[in-house]
C-alpha positions in Angstrom: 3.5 -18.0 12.4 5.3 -19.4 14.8 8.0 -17.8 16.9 10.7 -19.3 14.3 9.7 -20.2 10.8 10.1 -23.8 9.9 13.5 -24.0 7.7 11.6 -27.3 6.1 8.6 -25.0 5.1 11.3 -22.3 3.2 12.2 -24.6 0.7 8.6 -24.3 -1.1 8.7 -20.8 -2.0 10.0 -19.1 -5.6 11.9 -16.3 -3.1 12.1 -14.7 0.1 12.8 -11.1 1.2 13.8 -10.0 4.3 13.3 -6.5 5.3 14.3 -4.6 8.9 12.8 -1.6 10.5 12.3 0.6 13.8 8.7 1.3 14.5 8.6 4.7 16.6 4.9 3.8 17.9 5.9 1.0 19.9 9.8 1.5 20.5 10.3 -1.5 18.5 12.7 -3.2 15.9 10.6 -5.2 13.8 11.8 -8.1 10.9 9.5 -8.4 8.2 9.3 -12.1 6.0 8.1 -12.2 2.5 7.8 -15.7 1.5 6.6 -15.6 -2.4 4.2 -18.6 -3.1 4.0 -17.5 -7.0 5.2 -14.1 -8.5 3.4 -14.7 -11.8 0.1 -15.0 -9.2 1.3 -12.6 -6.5 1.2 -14.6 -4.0 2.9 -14.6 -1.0 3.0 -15.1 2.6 4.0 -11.7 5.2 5.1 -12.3 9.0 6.7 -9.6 11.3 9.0 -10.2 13.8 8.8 -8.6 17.3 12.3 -8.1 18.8 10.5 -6.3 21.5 7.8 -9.1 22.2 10.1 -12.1 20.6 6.8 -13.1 18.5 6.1 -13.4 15.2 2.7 -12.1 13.7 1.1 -12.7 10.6 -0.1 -10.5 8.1 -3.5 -12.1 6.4 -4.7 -8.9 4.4 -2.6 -6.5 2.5 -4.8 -4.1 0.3 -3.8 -4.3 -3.3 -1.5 -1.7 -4.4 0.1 -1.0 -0.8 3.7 -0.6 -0.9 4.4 -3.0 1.9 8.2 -2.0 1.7 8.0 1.9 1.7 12.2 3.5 1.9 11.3 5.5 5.1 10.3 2.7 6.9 12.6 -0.1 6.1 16.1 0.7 6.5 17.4 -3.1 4.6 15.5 -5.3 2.2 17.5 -8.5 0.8 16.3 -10.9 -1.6 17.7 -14.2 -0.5 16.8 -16.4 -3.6 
């Protein structure tokens, strides 16, 4: 990702979720993007926002059945579509 997402590029996804969190490793405050290609395939796109670093990262691998979005670690999650 880049260190905004294109607004252009958000209009092909079925929905998008935004969550917020404090990591306590790194003394950060991170933003985490869920684009969603395709629910019915589970697809979807994960970047994480670095207001520490002022990067974006992206996630390429998330083991199946992880709970990306766990309650103690994300203190707001918002669907946007």
């Amino acid at each position: 990702m880049t260190k905004e997402p294109n607004p252009t590029l958000l209009k092909r996804y079925e929905s998008m979720l935004y969550g917020f969190a404090y990591d306590f490793v790194s003394d950060d405050y991170k933003i985490i993007a869920t684009f969603v290609i395709s629910e019915k395939d589970s697809r979807h796109i994960v970047g994480i926002y670095s207001v520490k670093n002022e990067s974006w990262k992206k996630i390429d691998t998330i083991p199946s059945g992880y709970r990306l979005f766990d309650q103690t670690l994300f203190h707001l999650m918002v669907r946007l579509t």
